[in-house]
SERO-4910 file (N, C-alpha, C, O; in steps of 0.05 Angstrom, whole numbers):
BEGIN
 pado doro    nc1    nc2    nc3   cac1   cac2   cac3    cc1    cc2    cc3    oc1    oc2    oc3
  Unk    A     17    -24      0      0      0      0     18     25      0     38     25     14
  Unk    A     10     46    -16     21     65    -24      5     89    -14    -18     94    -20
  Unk    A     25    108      8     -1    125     13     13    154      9     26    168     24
  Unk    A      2    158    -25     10    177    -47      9    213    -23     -9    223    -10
  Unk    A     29    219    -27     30    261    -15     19    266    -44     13    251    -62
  Unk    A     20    289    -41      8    306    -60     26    329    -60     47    327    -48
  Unk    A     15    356    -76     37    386    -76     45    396    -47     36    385    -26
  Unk    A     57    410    -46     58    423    -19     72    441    -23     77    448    -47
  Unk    A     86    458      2    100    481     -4    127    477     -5    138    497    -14
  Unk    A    139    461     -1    160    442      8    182    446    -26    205    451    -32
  Unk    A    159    440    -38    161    433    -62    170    459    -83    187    458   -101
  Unk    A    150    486    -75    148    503    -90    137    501   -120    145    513   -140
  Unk    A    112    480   -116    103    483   -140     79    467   -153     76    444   -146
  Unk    A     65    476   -169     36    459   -178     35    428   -176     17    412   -170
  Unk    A     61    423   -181     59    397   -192     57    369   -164     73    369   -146
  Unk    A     45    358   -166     42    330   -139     68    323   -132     83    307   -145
  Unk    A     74    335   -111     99    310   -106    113    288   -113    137    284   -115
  Unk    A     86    267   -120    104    234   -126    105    241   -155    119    229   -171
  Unk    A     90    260   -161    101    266   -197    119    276   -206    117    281   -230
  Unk    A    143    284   -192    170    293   -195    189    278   -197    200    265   -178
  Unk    A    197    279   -225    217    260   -231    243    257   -231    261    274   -234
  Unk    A    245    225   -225    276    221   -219    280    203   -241    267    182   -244
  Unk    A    305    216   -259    315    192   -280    290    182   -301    290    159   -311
  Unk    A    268    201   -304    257    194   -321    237    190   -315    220    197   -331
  Unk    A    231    179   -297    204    164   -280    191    186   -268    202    208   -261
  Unk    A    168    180   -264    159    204   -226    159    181   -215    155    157   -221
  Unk    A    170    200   -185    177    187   -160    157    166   -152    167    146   -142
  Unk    A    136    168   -154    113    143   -142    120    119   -163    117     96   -155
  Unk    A    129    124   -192    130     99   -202    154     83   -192    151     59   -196
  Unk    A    177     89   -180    202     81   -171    180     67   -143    172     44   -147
  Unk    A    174     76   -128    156     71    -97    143     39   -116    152     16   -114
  Unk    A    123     45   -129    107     30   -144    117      0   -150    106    -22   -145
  Unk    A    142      5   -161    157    -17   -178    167    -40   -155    170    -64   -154
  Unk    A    173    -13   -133    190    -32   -109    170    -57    -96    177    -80    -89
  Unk    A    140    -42    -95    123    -50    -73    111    -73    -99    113    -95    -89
  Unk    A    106    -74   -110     97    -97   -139    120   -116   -133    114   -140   -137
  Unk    A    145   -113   -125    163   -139   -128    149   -158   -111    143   -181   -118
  Unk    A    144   -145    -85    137   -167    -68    104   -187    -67     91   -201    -50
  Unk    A    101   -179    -91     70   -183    -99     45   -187    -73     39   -208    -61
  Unk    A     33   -160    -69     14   -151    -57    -10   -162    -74    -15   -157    -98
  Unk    A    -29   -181    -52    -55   -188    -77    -76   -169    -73    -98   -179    -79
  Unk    A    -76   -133    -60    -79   -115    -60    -63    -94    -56    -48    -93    -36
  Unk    A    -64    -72    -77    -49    -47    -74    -68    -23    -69    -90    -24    -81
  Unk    A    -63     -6    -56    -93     19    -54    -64     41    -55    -44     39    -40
  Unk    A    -68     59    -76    -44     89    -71    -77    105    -66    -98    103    -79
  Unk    A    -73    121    -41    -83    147    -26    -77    170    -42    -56    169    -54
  Unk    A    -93    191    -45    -94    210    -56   -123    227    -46   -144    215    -41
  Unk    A   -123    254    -44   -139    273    -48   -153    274    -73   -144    270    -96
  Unk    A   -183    281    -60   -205    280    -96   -184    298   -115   -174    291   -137
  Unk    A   -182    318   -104   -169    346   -123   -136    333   -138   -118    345   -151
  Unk    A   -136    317   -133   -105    311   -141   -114    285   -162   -112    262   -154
  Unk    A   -122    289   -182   -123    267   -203    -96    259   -219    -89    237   -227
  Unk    A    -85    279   -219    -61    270   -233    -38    240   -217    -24    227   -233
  Unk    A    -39    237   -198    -35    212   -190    -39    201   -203    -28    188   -220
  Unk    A    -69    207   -192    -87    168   -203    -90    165   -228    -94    143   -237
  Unk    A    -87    192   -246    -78    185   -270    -51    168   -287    -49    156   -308
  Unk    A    -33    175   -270     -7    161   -272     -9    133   -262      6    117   -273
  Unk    A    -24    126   -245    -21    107   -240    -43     91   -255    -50     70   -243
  Unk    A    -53     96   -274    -70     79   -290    -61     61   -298    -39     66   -308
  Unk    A    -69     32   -301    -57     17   -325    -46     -4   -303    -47    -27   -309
  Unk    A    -35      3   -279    -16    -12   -263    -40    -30   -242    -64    -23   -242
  Unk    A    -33    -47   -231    -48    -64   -208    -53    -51   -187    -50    -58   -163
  Unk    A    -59    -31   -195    -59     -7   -168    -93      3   -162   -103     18   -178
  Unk    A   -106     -4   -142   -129     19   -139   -131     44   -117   -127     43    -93
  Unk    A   -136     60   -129   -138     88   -108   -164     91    -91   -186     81    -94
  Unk    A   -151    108    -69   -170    106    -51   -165    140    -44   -146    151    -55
  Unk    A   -178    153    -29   -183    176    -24   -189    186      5   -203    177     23
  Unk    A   -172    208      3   -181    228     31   -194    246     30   -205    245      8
  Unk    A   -203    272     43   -209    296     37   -182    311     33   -160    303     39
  Unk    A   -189    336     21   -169    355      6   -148    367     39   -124    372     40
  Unk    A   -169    368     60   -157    383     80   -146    360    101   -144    365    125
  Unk    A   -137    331     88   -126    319     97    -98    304     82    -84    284     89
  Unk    A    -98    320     63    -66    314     55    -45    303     66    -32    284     59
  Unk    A    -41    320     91    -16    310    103    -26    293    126    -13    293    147
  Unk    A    -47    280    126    -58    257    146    -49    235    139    -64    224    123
  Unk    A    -20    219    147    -20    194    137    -35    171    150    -43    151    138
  Unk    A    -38    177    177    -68    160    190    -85    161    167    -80    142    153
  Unk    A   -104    178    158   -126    177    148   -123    178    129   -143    184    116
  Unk    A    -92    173    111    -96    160     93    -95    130     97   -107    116     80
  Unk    A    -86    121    110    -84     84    118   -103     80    116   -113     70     96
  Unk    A   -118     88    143   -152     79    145   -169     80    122   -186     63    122
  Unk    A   -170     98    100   -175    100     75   -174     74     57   -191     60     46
  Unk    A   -148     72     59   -139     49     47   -147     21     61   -150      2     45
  Unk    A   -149     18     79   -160     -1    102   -188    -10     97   -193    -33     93
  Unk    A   -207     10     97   -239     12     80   -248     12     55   -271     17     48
  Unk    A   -221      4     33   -230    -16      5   -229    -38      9   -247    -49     -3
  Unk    A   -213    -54     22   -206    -80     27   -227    -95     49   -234    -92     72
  Unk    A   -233   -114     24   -251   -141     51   -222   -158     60   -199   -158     51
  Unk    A   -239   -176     91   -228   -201     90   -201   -218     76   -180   -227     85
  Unk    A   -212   -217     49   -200   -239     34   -177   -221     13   -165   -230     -6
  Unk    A   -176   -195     23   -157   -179     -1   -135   -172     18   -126   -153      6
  Unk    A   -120   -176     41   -105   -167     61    -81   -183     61    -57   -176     58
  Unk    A    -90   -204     63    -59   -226     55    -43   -216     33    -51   -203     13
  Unk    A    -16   -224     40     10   -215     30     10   -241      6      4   -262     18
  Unk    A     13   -246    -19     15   -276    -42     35   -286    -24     32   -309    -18
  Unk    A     59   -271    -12     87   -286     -1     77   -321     12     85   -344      7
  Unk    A     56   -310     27     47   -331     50     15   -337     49      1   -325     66
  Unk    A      5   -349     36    -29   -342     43    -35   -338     82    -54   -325     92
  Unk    A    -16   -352     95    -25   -353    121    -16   -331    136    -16   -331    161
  Unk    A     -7   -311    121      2   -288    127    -22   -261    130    -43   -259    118
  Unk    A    -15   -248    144    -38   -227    155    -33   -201    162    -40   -189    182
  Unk    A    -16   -194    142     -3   -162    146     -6   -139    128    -14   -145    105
  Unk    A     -3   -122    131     -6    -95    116     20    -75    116     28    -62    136
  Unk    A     30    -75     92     56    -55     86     41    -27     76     29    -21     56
  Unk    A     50    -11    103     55     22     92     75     32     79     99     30     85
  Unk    A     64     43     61     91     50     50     95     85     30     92     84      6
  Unk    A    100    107     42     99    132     32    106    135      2    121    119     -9
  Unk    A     95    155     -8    102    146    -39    123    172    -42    123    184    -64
  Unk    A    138    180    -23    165    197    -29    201    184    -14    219    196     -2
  Unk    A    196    157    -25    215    140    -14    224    122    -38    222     97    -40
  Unk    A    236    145    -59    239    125    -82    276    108    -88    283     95   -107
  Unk    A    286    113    -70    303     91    -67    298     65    -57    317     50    -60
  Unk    A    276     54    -45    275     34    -23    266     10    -51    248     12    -68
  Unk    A    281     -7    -47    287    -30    -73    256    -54    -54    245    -54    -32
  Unk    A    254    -68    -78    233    -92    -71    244   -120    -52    232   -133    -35
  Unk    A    270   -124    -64    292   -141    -49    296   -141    -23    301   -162    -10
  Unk    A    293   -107    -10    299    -98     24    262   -107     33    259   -127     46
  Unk    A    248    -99     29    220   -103     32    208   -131     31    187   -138     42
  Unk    A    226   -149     15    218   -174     20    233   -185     34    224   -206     42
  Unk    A    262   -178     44    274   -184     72    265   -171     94    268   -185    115
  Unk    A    256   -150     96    233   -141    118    218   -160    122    218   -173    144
  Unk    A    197   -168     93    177   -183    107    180   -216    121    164   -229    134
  Unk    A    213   -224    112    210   -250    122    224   -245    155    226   -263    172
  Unk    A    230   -222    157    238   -212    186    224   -220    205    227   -236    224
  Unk    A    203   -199    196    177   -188    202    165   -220    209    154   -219    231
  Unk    A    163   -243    199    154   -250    200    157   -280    223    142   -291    239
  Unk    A    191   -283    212    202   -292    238    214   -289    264    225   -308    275
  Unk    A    211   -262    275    212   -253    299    167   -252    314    154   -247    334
  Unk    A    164   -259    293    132   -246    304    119   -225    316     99   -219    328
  Unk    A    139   -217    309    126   -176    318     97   -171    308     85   -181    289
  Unk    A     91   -153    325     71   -146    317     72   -114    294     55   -103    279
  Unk    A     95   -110    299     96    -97    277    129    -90    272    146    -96    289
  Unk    A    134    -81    253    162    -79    233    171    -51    226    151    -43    214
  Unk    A    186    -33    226    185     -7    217    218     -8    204    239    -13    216
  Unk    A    212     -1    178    243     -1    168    268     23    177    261     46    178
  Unk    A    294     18    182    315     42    193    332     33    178    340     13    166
  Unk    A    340     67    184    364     61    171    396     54    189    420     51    183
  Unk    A    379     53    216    403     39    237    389     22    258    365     17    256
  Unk    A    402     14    276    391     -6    289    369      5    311    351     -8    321
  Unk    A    376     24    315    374     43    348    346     43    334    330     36    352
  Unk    A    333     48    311    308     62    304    301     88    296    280     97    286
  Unk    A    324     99    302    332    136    307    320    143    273    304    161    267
  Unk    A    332    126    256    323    143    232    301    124    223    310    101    224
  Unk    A    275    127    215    262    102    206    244    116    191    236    138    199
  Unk    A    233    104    167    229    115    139    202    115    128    197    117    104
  Unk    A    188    114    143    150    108    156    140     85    134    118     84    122
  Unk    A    166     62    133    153     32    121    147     18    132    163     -1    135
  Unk    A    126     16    143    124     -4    160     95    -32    164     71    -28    163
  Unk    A    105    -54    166     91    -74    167     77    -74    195     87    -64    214
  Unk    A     46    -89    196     37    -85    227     15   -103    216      5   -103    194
  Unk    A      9   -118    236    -16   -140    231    -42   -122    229    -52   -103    241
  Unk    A    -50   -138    208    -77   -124    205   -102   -115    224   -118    -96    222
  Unk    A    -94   -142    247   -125   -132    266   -111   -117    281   -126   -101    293
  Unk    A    -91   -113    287    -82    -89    303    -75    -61    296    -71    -42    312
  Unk    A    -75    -62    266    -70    -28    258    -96     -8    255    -91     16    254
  Unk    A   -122    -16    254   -146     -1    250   -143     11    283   -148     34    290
  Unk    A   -133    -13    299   -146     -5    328   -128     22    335   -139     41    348
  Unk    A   -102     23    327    -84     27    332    -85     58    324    -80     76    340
  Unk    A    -93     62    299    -88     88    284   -117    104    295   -120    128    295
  Unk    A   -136     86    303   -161    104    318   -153    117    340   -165    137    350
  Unk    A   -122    100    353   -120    116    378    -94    135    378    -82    138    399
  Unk    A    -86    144    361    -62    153    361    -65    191    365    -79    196    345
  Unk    A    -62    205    372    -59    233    373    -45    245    357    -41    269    362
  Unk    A    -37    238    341    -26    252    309    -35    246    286    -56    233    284
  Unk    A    -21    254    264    -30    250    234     -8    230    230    -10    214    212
  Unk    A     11    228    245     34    211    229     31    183    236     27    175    259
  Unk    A     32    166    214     25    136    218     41    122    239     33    104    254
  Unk    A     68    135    235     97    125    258     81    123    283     88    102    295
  Unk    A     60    140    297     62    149    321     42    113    337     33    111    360
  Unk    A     43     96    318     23     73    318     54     59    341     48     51    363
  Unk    A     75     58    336     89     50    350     85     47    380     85     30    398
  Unk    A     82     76    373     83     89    407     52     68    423     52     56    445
  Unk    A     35     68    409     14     66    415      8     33    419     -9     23    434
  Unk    A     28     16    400     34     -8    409     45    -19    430     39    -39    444
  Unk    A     63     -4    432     83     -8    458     65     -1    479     65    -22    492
  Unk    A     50     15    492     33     22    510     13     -1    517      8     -6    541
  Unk    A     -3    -19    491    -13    -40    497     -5    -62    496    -18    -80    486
  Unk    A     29    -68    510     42    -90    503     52   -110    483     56   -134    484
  Unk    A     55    -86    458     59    -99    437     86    -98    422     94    -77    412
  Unk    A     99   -120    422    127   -116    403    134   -114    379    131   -130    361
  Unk    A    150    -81    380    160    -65    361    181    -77    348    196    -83    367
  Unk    A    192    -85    324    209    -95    312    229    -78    294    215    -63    280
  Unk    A    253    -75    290    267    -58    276    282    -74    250    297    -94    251
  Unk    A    275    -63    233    291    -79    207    314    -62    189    309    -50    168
  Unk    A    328    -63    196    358    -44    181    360    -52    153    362    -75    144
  Unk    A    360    -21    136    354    -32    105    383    -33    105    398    -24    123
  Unk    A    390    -45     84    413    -53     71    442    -29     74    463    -29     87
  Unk    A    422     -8     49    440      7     42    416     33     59    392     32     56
  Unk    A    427     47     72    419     69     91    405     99     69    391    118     78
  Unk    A    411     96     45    398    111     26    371    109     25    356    128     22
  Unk    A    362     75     26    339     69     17    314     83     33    292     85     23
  Unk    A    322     92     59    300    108     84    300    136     70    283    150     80
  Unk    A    310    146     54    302    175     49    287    178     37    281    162     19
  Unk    A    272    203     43    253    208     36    260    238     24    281    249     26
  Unk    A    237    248     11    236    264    -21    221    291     -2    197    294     -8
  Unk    A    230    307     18    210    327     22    210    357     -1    191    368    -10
  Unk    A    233    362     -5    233    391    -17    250    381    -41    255    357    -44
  Unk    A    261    402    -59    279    395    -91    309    382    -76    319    361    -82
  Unk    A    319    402    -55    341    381    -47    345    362    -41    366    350    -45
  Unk    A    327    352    -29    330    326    -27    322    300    -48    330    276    -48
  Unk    A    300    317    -71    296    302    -96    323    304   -113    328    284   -127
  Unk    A    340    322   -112    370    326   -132    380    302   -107    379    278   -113
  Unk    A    386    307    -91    400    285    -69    395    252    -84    412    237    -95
  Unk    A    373    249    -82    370    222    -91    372    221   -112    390    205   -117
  Unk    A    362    232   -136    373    235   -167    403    223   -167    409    201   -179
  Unk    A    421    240   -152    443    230   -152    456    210   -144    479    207   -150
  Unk    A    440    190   -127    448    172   -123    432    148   -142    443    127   -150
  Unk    A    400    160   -149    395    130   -166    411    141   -198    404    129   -219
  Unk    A    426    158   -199    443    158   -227    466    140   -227    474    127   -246
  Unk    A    478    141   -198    491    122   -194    490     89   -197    503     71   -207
  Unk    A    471     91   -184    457     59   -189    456     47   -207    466     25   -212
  Unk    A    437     71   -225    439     66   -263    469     59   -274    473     41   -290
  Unk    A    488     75   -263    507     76   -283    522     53   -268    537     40   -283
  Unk    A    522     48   -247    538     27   -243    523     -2   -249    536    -22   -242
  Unk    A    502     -6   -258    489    -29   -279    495    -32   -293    503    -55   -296
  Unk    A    498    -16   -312    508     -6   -338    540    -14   -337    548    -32   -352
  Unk    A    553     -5   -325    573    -13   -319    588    -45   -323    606    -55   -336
  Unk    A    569    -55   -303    571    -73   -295    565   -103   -323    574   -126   -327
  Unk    A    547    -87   -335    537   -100   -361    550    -93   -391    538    -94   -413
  Unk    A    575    -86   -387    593    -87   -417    590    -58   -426    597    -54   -449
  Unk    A    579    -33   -411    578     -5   -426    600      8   -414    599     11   -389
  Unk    A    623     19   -429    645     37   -421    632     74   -415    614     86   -427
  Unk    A    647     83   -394    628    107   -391    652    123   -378    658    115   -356
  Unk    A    665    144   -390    699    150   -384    697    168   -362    719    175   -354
  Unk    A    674    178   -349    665    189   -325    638    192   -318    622    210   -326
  Unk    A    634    164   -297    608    159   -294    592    184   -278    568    190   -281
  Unk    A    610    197   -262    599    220   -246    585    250   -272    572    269   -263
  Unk    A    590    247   -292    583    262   -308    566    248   -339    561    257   -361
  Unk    A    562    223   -327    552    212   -350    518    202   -334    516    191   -312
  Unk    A    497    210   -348    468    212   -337    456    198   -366    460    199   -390
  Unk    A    436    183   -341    423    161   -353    399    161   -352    399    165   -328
  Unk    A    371    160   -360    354    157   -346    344    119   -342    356    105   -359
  Unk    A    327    106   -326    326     92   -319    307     72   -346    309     48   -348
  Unk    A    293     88   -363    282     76   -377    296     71   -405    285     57   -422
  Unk    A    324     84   -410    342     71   -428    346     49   -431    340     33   -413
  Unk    A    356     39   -453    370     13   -465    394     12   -474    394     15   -499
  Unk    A    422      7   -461    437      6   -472    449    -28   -487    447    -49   -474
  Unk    A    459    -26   -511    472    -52   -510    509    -51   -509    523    -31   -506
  Unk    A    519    -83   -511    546    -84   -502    559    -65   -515    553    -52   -535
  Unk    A    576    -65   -504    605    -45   -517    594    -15   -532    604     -6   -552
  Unk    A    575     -4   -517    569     13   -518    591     37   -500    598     34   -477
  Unk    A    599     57   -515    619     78   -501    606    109   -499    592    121   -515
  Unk    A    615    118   -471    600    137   -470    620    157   -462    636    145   -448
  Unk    A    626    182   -465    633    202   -462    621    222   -436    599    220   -425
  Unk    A    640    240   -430    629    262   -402    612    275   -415    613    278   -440
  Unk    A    596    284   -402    569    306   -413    550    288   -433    534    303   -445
  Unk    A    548    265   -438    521    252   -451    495    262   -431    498    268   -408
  Unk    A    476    262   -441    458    254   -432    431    233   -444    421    243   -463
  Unk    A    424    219   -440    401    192   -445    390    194   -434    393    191   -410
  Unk    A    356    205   -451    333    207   -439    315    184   -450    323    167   -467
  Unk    A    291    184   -439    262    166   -444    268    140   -455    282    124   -442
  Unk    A    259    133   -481    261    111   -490    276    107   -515    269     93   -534
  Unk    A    309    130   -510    330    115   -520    349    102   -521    366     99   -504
  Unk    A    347     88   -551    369     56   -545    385     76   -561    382     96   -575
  Unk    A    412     52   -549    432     51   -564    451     26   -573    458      9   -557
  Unk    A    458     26   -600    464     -7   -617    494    -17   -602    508      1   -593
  Unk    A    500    -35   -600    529    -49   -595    549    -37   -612    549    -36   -637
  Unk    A    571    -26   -592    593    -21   -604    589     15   -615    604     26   -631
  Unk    A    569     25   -604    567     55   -612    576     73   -595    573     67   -571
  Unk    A    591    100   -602    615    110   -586    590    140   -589    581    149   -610
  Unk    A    584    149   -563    569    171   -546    595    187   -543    613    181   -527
  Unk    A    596    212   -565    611    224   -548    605    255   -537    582    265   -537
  Unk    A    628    270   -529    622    287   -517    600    311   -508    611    333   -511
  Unk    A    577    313   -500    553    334   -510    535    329   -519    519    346   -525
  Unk    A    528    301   -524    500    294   -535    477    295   -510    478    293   -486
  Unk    A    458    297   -526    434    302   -512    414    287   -527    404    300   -545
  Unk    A    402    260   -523    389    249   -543    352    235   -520    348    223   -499
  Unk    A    335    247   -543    314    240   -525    290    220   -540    279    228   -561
  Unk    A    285    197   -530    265    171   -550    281    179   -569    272    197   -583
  Unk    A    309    169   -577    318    161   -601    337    135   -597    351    126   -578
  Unk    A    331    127   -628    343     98   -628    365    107   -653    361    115   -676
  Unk    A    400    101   -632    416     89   -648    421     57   -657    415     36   -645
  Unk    A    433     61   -682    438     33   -687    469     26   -676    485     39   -662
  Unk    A    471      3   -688    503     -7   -681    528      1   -684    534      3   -708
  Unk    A    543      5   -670    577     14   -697    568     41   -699    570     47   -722
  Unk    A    559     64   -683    562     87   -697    574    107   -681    584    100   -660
  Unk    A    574    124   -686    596    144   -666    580    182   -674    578    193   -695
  Unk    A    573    189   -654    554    213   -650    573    232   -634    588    223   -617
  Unk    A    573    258   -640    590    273   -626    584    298   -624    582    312   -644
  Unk    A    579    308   -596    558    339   -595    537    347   -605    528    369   -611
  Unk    A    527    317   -607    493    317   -626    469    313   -606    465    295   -589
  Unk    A    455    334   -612    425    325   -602    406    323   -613    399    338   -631
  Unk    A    391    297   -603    366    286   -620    342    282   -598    346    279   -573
  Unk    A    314    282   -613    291    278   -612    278    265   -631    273    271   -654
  Unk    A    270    241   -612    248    219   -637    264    223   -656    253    232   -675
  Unk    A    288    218   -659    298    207   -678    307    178   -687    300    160   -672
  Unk    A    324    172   -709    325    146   -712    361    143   -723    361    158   -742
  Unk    A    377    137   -720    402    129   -731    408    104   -738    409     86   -722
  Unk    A    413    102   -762    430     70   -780    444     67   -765    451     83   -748
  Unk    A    455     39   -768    476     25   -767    501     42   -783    500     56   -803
  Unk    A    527     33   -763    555     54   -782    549     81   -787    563     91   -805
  Unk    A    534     95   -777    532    131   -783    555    133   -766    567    115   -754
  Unk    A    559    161   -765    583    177   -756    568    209   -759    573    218   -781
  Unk    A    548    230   -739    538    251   -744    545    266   -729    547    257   -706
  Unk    A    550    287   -734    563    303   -720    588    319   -727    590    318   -751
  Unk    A    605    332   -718    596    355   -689    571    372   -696    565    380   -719
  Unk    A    559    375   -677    537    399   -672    519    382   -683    504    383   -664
  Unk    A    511    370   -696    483    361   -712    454    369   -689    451    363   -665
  Unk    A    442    379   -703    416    367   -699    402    356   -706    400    356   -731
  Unk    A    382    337   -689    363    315   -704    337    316   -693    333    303   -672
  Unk    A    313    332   -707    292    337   -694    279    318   -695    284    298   -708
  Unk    A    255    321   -679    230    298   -683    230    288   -716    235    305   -733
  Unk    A    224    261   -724    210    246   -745    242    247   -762    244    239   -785
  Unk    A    260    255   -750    293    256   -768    294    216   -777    284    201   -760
  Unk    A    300    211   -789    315    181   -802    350    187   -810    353    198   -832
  Unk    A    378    180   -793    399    181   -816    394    149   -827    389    128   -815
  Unk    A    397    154   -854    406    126   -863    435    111   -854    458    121   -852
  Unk    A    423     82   -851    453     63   -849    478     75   -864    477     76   -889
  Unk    A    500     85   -851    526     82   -864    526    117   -875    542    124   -892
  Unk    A    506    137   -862    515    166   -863    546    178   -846    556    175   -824
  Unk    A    551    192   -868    565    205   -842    557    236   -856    556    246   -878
  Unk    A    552    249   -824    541    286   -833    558    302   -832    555    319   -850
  Unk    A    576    303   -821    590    328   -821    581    346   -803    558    347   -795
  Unk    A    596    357   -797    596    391   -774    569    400   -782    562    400   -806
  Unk    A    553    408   -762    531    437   -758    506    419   -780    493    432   -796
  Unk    A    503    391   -776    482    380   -797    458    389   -776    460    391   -752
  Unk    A    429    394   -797    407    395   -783    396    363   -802    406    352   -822
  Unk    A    374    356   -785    357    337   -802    333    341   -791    329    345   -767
  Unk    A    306    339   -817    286    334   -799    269    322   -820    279    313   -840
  Unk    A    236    323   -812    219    298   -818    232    293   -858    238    274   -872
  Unk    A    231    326   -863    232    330   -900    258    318   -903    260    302   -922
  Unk    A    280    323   -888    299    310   -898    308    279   -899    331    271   -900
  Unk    A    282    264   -900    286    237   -898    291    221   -927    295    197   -927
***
C-alpha cells in the first residue's frame, strides 16, 4: 500500500509530489515498482479528490486508489484507514504466504527503497513475530522511513487511537498495549530517504544515477566518467556501448552495440543503431542506422531518419523533410 502526498510548499510548485521526476520516471513509479516486487494481492495508492493526476499516472498498473479529503493531505493516519476501508477479508494477505496477515505502509516519497529490502523485511517481520516492523536506517530506530509492516487486526485499532497524523506514532501506541516493536535495518541506509523539498529530490537523483550507471557498468557499457555521464532509468543500452562526459540519455533511448556517445549529446526517445559514433549531437524521436558517424553539432529533430552508413558532417540539421 502506497499512501501517495500530493503538492505542498515544500516543493514550490503545482505539480504533486510523487510526480516529480527522478531519471525519467515520477517518484511514485520508482515507490510502485519496489512495492509490486513483493506481490501484494492488493495495492490501494491514497490520494486527495483534487489531485487526479496521481491516479492518472497510475493507470494501467495493479494499483487501486483510494481517497481522503483535500484538507487531509498530510494525514498519513487517514490516509491508511482509507486504504483499510476498500479491502474485505480476503484482499489483506500478503501472495508471499497465504497464512500471512499483514499490511505494508509505504509513503510514496521514498523512491530509493528497492523490492529485495521489503521482501527481507517481510520475512523478518515474520520470523521474529512482531507485531509490527518499521524499516531504519540503523539499528537504534533513530532514523526510520514510515515503512512499516503491522498485523492487520491491530493497525485499524491502533491508528483510531493515536494523537497525530503521522502513521509512525502507531508505535508508540503499540508499545503502551504491550505490543512488540520490531526494527529492520535496510541494507544500504539511502533506501529510508525520503523526497520532502527539490534538495533532497536532486540528493536522490544523484544517487539513483549512480545505481543506473553502475548497472550499466557492470553489463559491458564503457562510460569515461560515470559522475558526469546521466542516464535515465528507462534507457536501453547494449554491449560495448561507449560513452563520453556530458552525454545525456533520456526516455526511450536505445543505443546499438559497439556505438561511441561522445562528448555533449543530448538524445531523447531516439534509437541508435550499431557501430556508430555521434559527437555533440542532439536528438529527438529520432532514428540512426547502423555505421553513421553525425556530427559535431548536428541536430536531429522529431521524425529525423539518418540512413545506415551516413556520415554528416559539422553543424548538420535533419528533420521529418529530410528523410
Amino acid at each position: 500500500m502506497v499512501v501517495a502526498t500530493v503538492s505542498d510548499a515544500r516543493m514550490r510548485s503545482e505539480l504533486a509530489r510523487p510526480l516529480h521526476r527522478l531519471c525519467g520516471r515520477p517518484m511514485v513509479r520508482h515507490v510502485v515498482d519496489a512495492v509490486l516486487m513483493i506481490g501484494p494481492r492488493r495495492f490501494v495508492a491514497v490520494v486527495t479528490p483534487d489531485d487526479q493526476a496521481v491516479a492518472k499516472e497510475l493507470g494501467g498498473m495493479p494499483v487501486d486508489v483510494g481517497f481522503v479529503p483535500s484538507e487531509m493531505r498530510q494525514d498519513s493516519c487517514a490516509a491508511v484507514l482509507a486504504a483499510l476501508a476498500t479491502w474485505t477479508d480476503d484482499d489483506l494477505e500478503l501472495d508471499l504466504d497465504p497464512d500471512e496477515d499483514d499490511v505494508l505502509v509505504v509513503p510514496a516519497n521514498v523512491p530509493l527503497l528497492s523490492g529485495e529490502t521489503l521482501r527481507a523485511m517481510h520475512r523478518a517481520h515474520r520470523r521474529s513475530d512482531a507485531s509490527a516492523t518499521v524499516l531504519s536506517a540503523d539499528a537504534d530506530g533513530e532514523v526510520e522511513s514510515g515503512v512499516w509492516l503491522v498485523r492487520r487486526s491491530l493497525l485499524a485499532p491502533a491508528l483510531r487511537r493515536v494523537d497525530s497524523s503521522d502513521v509512525a506514532a502507531i508505535g508508540a501506541v503499540l508499545r503502551e498495549t504491550g505490543h512488540d516493536i520490531d526494527v529492520f535495518v535496510a541494507p544500504f541506509p539511502e533506501e529510508t530517504w525520503e523526497v520532502r523539498d527539490r534538495a533532497d529530490l536532486a540528493r536522490v537523483e544523484a544517487r539513483l544515477r549512480r545505481r543506473i550507471n553502475s548497472r550499466w557498468l557492470h553489463r559491458g557499457v564503457s562510460m569515461m566518467d560515470p559522475q558526469r555521464t546521466y542516464i535515465d532509468s528507462t534507457v536501453e543500452l547494449h554491449s560495448d556501448v561507449s560513452l563520453y562526459p556530458g552525454v545525456v540519455l533520456e526516455g526511450a533511448t536505445t543505443i546499438g552495440s559497439g556505438t561511441e556517445i561522445g562528448p555533449g549529446c543530448r538524445l531523447v526517445d531516439t534509437r541508435v543503431g550499431a557501430h556508430c559514433r555521434l559527437d555533440r549531437t542532439s536528438g529527438e524521436l529520432a532514428t540512426v542506422g547502423d555505421h553513421s558517424r553525425v556530427g559535431p553539432y548536428a541536430v536531429l529533430e522529431p521524425g529525423s531518419e539518418i540512413p545506415a552508413a551516413t556520415v554528416t558532417g559539422p553543424f548538420y540539421t535533419a528533420g521529418p523533410d529530410t528523410n
